[in-house]
C-alpha positions in Angstrom: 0.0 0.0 0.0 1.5 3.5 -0.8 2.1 5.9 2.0 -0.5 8.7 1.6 0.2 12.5 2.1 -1.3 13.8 5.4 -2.2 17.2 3.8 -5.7 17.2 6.0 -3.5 16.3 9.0 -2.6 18.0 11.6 0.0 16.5 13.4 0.6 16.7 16.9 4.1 16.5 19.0 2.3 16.5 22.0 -0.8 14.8 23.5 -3.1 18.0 23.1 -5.5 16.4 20.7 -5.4 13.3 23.1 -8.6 12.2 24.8 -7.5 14.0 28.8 -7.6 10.5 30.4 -5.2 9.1 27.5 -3.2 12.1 27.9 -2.8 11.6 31.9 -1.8 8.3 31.4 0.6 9.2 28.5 2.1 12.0 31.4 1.9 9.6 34.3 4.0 7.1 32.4 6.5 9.9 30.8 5.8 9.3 27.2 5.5 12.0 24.6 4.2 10.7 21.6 2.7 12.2 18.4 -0.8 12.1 18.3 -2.6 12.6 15.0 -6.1 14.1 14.7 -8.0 13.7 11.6 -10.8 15.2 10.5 -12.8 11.6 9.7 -13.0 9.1 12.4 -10.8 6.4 12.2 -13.2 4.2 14.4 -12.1 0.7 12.3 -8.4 -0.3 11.5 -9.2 0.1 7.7 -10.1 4.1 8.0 -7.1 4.2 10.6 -5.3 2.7 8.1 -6.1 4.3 5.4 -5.7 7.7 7.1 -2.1 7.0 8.8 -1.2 5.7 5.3 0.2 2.3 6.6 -0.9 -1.4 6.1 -3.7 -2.7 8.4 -1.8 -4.7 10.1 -0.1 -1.8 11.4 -2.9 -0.7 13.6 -3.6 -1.9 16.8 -7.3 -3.0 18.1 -8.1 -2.4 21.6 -10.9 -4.7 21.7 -13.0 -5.7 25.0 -14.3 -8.9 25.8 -16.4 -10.5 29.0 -14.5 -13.7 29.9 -17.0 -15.4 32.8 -18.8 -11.6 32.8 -14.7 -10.1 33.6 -13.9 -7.2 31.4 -10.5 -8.5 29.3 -8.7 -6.1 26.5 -6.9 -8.2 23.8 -4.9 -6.2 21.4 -5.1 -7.7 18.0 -3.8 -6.1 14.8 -6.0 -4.7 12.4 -6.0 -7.0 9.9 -6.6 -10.2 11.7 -9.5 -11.2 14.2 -9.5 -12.5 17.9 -9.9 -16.4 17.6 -12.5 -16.5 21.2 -11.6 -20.1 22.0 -8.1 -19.2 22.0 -8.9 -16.0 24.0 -11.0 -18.3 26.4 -8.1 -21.3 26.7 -5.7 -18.9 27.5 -8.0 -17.4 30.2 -9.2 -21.1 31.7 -12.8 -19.0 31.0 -16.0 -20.7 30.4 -17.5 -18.6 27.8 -16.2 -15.5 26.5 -17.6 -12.8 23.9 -17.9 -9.0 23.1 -18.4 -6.7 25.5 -21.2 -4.3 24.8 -20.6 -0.3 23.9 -21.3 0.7 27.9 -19.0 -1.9 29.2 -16.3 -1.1 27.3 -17.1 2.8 28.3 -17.3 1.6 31.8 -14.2 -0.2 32.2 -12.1 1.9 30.0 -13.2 5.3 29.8 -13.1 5.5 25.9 -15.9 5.2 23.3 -15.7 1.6 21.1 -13.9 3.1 18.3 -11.8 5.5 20.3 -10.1 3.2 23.0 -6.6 3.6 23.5 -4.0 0.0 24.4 -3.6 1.6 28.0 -4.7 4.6 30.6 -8.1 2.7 31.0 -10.4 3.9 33.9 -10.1 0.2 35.8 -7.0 -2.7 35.5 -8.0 -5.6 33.1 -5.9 -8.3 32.1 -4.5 -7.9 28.8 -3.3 -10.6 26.3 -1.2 -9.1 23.3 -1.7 -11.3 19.8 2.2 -11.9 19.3 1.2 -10.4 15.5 1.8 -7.0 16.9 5.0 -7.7 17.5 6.0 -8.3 13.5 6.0 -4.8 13.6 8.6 -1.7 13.8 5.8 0.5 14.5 2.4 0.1 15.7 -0.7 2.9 15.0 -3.3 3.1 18.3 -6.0 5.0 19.1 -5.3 7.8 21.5 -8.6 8.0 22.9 -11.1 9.6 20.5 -12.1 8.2 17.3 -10.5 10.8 15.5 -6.8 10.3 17.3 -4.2 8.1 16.9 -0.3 7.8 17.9 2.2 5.6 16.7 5.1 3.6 19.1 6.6 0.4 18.9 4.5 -2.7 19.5 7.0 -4.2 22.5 6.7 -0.7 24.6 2.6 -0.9 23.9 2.3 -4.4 25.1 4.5 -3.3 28.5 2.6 -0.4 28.7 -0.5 -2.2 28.8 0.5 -4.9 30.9 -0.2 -7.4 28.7 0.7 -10.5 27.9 1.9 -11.6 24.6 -0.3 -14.9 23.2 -1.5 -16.4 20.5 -5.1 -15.6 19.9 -5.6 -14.6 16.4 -7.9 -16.6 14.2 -5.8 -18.4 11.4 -7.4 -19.4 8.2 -8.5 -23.0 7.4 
């Protein structure tokens, strides 16, 4: 895919047009990244994608899950999907599926479409899809649907707390 120009970008070398809670965490853990603001959302990895002017894969989902009715964020990339009974070995869970839109708001503190890898509202355990780490650099959302930062996959996953695992869905 061919890098795109970011003439309707405005980029950022702070974490002004991060969401205030993404932008704590980002000052609490004494990074200072560049968050991107565009004028469409990028809500799915495609349009994040698409707007950053990377490959899919690049981006990272924050994506939350109810393993046994227990919040869980697994980072996937953006161009694979979250395999749930690898998701629900790895957590010994019972059943485990998509958390609805007020969940998600109520655990992390960001919109679906807007939630950053870390600086949730509550601790969750976190499992990393080793994909991520195939990666130099990794795009996230920095809170908003219209924000995004870049930083390399290994310092997200720590950030997070996560653990890295196998969880993506492979073809047949």
């Amino acid at each position: 895919m061919a890098r795109t120009a970011f003439a309707s970008v405005r980029a950022m070398s702070t974490s002004a047009d991060a969401h205030p809670l993404f932008a704590a965490a980002l000052r609490e853990l004494g990074l200072e990244v560049e968050v991107r603001r565009f004028p469409d959302a990028t809500r799915t990895a495609a349009q994040a994608a698409a707007a950053v002017g990377c490959e899919p894969a690049e981006i990272v989902k924050s994506l939350i899950f109810e393993a046994d009715g227990v919040p869980v964020l697994v980072l996937m990339d953006g161009a694979s999907r979250v395999d749930l009974d690898k998701v629900r070995a790895e957590l010994g869970a019972q059943h485990v599926g998509r958390a609805n839109a007020d969940l998600v708001r109520e655990t992390t503190g960001y919109a679906i479409g807007g939630v950053p890898p870390f600086g949730h509202r509550t601790r969750t355990t976190v499992l990393a899809d080793r994909g991520l780490l195939a990666h130099g650099t990794v795009w996230a959302a920095a809170g908003t649907p219209h924000t995004v930062f870049p930083l390399d996959p290994k310092s997200i996953v720590e950030h997070a707390g996560g653990r890295v695992v196998d969880v993506r869905e492979h073809a047949p």
